[in-house]
C-alpha positions in Angstrom: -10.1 -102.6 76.2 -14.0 -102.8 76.7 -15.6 -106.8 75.9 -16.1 -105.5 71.7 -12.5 -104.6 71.3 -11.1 -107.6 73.1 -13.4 -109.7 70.8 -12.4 -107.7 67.5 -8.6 -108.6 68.1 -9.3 -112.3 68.7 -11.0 -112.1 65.3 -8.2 -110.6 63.7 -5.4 -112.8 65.6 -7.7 -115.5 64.3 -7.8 -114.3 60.8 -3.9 -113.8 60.5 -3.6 -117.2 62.0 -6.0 -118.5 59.9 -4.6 -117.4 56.4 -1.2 -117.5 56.9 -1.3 -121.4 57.8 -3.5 -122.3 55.3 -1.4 -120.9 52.5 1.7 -121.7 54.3 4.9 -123.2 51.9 5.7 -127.0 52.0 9.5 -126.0 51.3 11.8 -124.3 52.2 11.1 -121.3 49.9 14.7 -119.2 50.1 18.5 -120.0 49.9 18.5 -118.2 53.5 15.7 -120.5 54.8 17.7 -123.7 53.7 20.6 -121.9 55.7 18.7 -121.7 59.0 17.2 -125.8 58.5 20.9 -126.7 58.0 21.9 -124.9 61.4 18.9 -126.4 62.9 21.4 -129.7 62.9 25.1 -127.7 63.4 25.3 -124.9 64.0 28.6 -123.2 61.9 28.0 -119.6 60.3 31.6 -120.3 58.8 29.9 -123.1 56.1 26.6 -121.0 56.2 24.8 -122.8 58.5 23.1 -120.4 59.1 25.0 -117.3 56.8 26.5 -114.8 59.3 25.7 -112.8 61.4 24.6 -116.2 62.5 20.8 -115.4 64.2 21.6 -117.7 67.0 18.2 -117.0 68.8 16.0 -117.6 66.0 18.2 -120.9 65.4 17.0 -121.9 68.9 13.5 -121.6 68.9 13.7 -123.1 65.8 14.7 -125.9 67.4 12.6 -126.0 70.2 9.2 -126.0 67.7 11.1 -128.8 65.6 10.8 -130.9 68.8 6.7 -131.2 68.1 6.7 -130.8 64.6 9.5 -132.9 62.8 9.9 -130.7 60.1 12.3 -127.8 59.5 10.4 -125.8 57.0 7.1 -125.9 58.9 8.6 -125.6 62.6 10.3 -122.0 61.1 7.2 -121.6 59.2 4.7 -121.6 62.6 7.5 -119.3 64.3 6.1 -117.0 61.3 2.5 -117.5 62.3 2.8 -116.8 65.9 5.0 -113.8 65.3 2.5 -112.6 62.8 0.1 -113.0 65.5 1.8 -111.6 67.9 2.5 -108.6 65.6 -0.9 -108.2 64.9 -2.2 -107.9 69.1 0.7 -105.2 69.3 -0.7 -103.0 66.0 -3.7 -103.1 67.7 -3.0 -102.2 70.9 -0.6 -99.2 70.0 -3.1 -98.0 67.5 -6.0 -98.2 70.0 -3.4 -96.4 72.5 -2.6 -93.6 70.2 -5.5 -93.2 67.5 -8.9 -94.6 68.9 -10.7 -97.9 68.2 -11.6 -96.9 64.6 -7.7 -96.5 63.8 -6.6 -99.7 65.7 -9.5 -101.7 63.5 -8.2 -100.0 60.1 -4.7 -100.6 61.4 -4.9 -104.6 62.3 -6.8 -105.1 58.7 -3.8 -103.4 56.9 -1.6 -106.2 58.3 -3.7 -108.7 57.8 -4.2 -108.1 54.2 -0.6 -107.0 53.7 0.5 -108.5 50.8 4.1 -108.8 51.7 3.6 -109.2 55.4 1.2 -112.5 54.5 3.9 -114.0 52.1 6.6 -113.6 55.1 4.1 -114.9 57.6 3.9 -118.1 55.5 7.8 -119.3 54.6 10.8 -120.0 56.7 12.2 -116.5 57.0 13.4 -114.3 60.0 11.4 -111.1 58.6 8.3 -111.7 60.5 9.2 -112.5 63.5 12.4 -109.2 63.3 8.8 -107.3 62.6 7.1 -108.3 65.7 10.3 -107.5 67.9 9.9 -104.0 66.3 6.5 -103.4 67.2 7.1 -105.0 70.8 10.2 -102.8 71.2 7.7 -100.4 69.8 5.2 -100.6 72.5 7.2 -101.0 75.2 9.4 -97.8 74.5 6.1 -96.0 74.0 5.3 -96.8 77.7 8.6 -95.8 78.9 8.2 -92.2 76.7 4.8 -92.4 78.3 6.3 -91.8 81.8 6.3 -95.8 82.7 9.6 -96.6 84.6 9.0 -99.8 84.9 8.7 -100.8 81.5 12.4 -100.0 81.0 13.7 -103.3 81.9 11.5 -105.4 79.8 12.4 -102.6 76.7 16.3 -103.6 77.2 15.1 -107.8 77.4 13.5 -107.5 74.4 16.4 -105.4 72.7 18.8 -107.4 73.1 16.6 -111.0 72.2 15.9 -109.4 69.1 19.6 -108.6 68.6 19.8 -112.6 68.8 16.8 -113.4 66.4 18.5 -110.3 63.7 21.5 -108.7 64.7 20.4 -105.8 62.8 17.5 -104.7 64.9 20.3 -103.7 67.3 21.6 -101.2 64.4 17.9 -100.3 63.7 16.0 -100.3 67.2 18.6 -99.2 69.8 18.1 -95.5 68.8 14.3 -95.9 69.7 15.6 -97.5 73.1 18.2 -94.8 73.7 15.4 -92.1 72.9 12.9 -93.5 75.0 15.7 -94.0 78.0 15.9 -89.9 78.0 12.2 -90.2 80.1 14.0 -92.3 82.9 16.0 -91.6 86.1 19.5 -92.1 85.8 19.3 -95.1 87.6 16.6 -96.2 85.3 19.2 -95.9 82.8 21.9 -97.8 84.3 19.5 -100.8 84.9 18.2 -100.7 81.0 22.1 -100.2 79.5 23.0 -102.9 81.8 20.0 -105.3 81.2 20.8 -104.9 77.8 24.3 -105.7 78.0 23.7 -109.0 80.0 20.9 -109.9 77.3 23.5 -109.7 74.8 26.6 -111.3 76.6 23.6 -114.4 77.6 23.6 -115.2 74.0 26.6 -113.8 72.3 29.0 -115.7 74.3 27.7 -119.3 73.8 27.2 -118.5 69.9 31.2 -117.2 69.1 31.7 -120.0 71.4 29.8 -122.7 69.2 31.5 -121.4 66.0 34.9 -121.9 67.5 35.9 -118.3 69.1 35.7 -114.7 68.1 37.6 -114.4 65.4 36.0 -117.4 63.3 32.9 -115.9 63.7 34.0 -112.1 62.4 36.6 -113.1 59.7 32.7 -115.6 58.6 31.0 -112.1 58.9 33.6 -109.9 57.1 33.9 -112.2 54.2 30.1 -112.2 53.4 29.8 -108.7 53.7 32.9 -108.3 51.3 31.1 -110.4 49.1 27.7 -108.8 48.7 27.0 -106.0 51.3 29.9 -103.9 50.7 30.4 -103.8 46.9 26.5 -101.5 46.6 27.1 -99.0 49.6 27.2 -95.3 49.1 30.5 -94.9 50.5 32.0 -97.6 47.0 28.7 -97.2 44.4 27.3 -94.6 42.6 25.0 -92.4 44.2 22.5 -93.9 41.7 22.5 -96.7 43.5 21.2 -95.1 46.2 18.3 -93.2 44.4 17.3 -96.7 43.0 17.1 -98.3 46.1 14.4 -95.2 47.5 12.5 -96.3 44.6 13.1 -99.6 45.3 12.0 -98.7 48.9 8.7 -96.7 47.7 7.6 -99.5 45.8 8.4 -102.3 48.2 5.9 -100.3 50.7 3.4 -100.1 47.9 3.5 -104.1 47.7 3.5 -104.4 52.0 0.4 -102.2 51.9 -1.6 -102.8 48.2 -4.6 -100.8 48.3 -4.6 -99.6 51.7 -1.5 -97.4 50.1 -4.3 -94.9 49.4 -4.4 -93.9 53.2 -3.0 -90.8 53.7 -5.3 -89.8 51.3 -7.4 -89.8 54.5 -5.5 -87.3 56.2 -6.4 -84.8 53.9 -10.3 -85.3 55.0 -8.6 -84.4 58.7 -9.0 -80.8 60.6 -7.6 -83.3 63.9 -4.2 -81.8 64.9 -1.6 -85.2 65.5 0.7 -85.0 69.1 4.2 -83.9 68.0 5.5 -86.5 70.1 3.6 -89.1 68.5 5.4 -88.1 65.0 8.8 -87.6 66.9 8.8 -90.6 68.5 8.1 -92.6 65.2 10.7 -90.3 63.5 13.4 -91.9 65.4 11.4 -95.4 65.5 12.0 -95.5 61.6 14.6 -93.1 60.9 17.6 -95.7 61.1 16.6 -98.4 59.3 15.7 -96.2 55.8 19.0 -94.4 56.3 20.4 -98.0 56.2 18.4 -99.4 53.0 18.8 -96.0 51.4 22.9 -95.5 51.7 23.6 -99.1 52.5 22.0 -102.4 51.3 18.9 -103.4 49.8 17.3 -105.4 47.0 13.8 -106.0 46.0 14.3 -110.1 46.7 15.3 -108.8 50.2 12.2 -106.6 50.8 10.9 -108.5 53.9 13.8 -105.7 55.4 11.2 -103.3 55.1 8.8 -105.4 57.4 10.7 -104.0 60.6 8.8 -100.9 60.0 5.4 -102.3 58.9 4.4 -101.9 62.4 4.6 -97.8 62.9 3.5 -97.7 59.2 0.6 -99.7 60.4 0.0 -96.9 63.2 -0.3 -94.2 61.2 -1.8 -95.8 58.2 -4.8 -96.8 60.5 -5.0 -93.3 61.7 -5.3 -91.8 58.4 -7.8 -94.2 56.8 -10.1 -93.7 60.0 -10.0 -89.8 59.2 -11.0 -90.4 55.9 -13.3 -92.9 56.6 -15.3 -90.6 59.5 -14.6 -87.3 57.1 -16.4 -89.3 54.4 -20.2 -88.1 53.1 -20.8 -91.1 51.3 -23.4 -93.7 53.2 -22.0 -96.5 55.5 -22.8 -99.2 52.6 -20.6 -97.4 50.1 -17.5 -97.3 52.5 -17.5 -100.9 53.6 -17.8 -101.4 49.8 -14.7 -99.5 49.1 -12.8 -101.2 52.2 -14.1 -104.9 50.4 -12.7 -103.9 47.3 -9.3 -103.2 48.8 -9.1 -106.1 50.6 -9.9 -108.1 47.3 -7.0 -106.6 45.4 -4.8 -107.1 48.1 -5.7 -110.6 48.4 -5.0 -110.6 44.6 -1.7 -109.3 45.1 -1.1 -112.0 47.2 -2.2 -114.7 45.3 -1.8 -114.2 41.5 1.0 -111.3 41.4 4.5 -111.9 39.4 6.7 -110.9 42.4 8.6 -113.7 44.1 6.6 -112.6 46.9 3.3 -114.2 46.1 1.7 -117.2 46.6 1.5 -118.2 42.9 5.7 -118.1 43.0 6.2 -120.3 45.8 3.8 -123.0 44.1 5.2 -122.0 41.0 9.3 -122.6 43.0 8.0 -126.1 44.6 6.3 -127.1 41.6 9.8 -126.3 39.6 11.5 -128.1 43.2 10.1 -131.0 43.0 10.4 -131.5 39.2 14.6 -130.8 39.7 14.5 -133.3 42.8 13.0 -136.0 40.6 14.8 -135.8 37.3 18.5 -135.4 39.3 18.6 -139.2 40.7 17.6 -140.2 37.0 21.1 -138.9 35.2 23.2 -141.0 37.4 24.1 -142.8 40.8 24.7 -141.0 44.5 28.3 -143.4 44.4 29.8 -141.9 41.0 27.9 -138.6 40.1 29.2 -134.9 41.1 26.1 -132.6 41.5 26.9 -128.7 41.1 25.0 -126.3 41.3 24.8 -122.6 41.2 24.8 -119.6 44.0 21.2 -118.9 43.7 18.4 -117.7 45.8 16.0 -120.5 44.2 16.9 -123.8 42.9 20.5 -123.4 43.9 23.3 -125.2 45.2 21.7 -125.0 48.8 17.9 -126.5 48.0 19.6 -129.2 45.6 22.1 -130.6 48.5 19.3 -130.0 50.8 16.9 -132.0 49.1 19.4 -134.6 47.4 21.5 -135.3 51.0 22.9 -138.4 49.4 25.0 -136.5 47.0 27.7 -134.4 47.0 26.7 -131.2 45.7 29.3 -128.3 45.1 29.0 -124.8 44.7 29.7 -122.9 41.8 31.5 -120.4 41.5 34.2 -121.2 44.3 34.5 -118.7 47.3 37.3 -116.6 47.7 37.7 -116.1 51.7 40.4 -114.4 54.0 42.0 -117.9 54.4 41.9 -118.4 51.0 40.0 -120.1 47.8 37.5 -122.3 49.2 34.6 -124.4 47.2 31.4 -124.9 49.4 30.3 -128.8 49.0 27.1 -130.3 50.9 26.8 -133.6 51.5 24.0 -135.6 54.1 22.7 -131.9 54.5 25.9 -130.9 56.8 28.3 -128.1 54.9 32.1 -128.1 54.4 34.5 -125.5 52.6 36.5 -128.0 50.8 40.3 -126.5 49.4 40.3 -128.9 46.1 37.5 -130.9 44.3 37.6 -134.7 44.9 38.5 -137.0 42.7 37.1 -140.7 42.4 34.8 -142.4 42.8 33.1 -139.8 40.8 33.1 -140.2 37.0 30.8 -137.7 36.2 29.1 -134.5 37.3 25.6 -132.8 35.9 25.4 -129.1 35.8 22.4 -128.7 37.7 19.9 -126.3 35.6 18.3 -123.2 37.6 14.7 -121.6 37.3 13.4 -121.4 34.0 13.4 -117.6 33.8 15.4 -115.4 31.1 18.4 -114.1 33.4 19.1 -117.4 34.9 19.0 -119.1 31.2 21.7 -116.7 30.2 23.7 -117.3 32.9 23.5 -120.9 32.8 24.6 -120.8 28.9 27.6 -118.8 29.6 28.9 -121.1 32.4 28.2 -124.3 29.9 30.2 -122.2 27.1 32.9 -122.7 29.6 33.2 -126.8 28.6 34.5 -128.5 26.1 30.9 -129.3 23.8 32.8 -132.5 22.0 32.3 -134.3 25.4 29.1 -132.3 27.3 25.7 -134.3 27.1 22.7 -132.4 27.3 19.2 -133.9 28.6 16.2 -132.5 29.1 13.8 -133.8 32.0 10.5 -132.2 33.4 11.0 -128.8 31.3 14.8 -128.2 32.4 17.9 -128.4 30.6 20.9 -130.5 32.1 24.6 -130.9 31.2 27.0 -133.8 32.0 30.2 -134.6 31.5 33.8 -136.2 33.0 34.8 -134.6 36.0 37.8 -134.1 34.5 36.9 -131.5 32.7 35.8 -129.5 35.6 39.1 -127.7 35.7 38.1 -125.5 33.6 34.9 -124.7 36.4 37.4 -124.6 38.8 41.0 -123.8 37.8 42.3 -123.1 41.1 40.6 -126.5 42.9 41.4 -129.2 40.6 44.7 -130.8 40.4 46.2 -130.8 36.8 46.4 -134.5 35.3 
């Protein structure tokens, strides 16, 4: 890169650094980023700590950045930023690579005024730094389909790390690997299958290990995907479900790119023939994953999925915009005018949309957080009160025993897992599957309330209709709705893990 280009990324590294830390979240934002703080102390995917598959690698440079920082929310929150970052050097690169400086500019401003790719770089999630380990295994693969032997090894390291961060990017990214392999000598091939093998045994072996052998950590695995995964595949659902979710997926990349979805328009301004192996090669770089999210799994609160192909999208996006862009009549003023404007209703997206994705929400969530975590301790004692909670995504059973340690918080509903009925309980933020609910010294338990949204309400109603009302209490602090009563009348919560009087 000449001096101008070198100083253009440092501006846009800068940027992304910039407004991802500024806006950054104070809490943990998600059930799942609760999951990784609690494994941040003990490790267990059995209890959830972290849920499984486990992502054992991003556990451990969790912990390493909660060595300076002291905080579990914002050491996984700066592993967002750097990935981000990091992310942002490799869109860059690749684009100048493949489409010219004018493409790697349009390119590196998409990401940074992604909508969806700034919320992720701002809470404790995984989806950031799965995305930069996509474009990295991106740009390394490109190199080896490039004719660069060497860069095989460091294509199978990065593989097989990123297996440890998500154990899905192995699903997702070892067909890019395989493709790009077909460039190298046959020992070239040996080395990267067996580099990659090693990478995974380095970390595999001590993880199963932690979480007491093999078959704890897949009967863990098998019961969550029996739970959720499974029951919305093609192969048990309607094939509805499936055309839903490649609406679901069409709009999700409308949110990631805002404005700048107008791109392609671009290429419709373009004469330029594009290399076949260029479109090939990101064929097979994205092909995977939407097969997955299309026949498989995916919701909209789970859209930071789609961030492990904001990088190629990025790519070719740039490419497009910079055809339309230098295809343009109108004067030089007028386009940077149009490429303003798109930034601004990107940064609105960002800031003031509904979506659980958006800056508003998470002030909104630790506004709604902090208001739950102060009016709990006020309906009764640590010593004789029985906290439970719900299953939820926000305000749930995991950010209530997270934030309350000194009770004991219980899950419900109750669990049912291949050894059996189990209720998930936390208690000094550590997890445990308890087989029965305990008895004294608890009196009485509040039904904690969940976010003040219509679908929750309901749901919340319907589990209270499941009391007796002659001996429920119902007490309203900071704009929520609580329920207490005896613990003895939990039974009816939990038929199969109460003992009968």
């Amino acid at each position: 890169m000449i001096a101008r280009q070198k100083w253009l990324l440092v501006l846009l590294t800068g940027a992304v650094a910039i407004t991802r830390f500024v806006f950054r979240s104070h809490y943990l934002y998600d059930l799942d980023s609760v999951n990784f703080a609690l494994a941040m102390r003990r490790f267990d995917p059995r209890v959830h700590q972290p849920h499984p598959p486990g992502y054992f690698l991003y556990v451990c440079l969790g912990r390493l950045l909660n060595l300076v920082f002291h905080n579990a929310n914002l050491a996984l929150v700066v592993l967002s930023i750097l990935a981000s970052c990091a992310l942002v050097v490799l869109i860059y690169k690749l684009t100048l690579d493949w489409f010219g400086p004018m493409a790697a500019q349009f390119g590196g401003l998409f990401f940074l005024f992604s909508p969806l790719a700034w919320f992720h770089g701002i809470v404790a999630l995984t989806y950031s730094v799965e995305a930069f380990f996509s474009g990295l295994l991106g740009y390394l693969c490109w190199r080896i389909e490039s004719g660069r032997a060497g860069f095989v090894l460091p294509a199978a390291v990065a593989l097989g790390v990123s297996a440890g961060v998500r154990p899905s990017s192995l699903l997702f990214l070892t067909p890019l690997f395989l493709f790009s392999l077909r460039k190298a000598t046959p020992k070239g091939r040996g080395v990267g299958l067996a580099a990659l093998a090693a990478t995974l045994t380095a970390w595999f072996v001590p993880m199963v290990s932690i979480c007491g052998g093999v078959r704890v950590y897949f009967d863990a695995l098998f019961s969550l995907w029996r739970m959720v995964p499974s029951n919305f595949t093609v192969f048990n659902s309607s094939p509805a479900n499936s055309i839903a979710r490649a609406f679901t997926i069409v709009f999700i990349f409308l949110l990631i790119f805002g404005a700048a979805s107008l791109a392609p328009l671009g290429a419709l301004a373009s004469s330029a023939p594009t290399d076949s192996r260029k479109k090939n090669f990101t064929f097979v770089w994205i092909g995977p994953a939407l097969c997955f999210f299309t026949f498989g799994y995916l919701r909209f609160v789970t859209s930071g999925y789609l961030l492990l192909l904001c990088a190629p999208a990025c790519l070719w996006f740039g490419f497009w915009a910079s055809e339309g862009y230098q295809a343009s009549t109108w004067r030089r003023s007028s386009k940077l005018a149009v490429i303003g404007l798109g930034a601004a209703v990107n940064v609105a997206i960002f800031i003031a949309s509904p979506f659980y994705c958006s800056y508003r929400q998470v002030r909104r969530f630790e506004a709604e957080l902090e208001s739950v975590t102060t009016a709990l301790p006020q309906l009764g004692l640590p010593q004789d009160t029985l906290l439970i909670s719900f299953d939820s995504h926000f305000i749930g059973f995991r950010h209530v025993g997270y934030y309350l340690p000194d009770y004991l918080t219980v899950e419900y509903p109750e669990a049912h897992l291949k050894e059996g009925i189990r209720v998930f309980s936390m208690h000094q933020r550590d997890t445990r599957l308890l087989t029965e609910l305990p008895g004294g010294p608890y009196t009485r338990f509040v039904l904690c309330s969940l976010p003040n949204d219509a679908p929750y309400l309901d749901y919340f109603q319907k589990v209270v209709a499941r009391l007796p009302s002659k001996s429920l209490q119902t007490v309203s602090l900071g704009g929520h709705e609580y329920v207490t009563g005896s613990v003895s009348d939990l039974r009816l919560l939990f038929p199969d893990l109460v003992t009968p009087p």
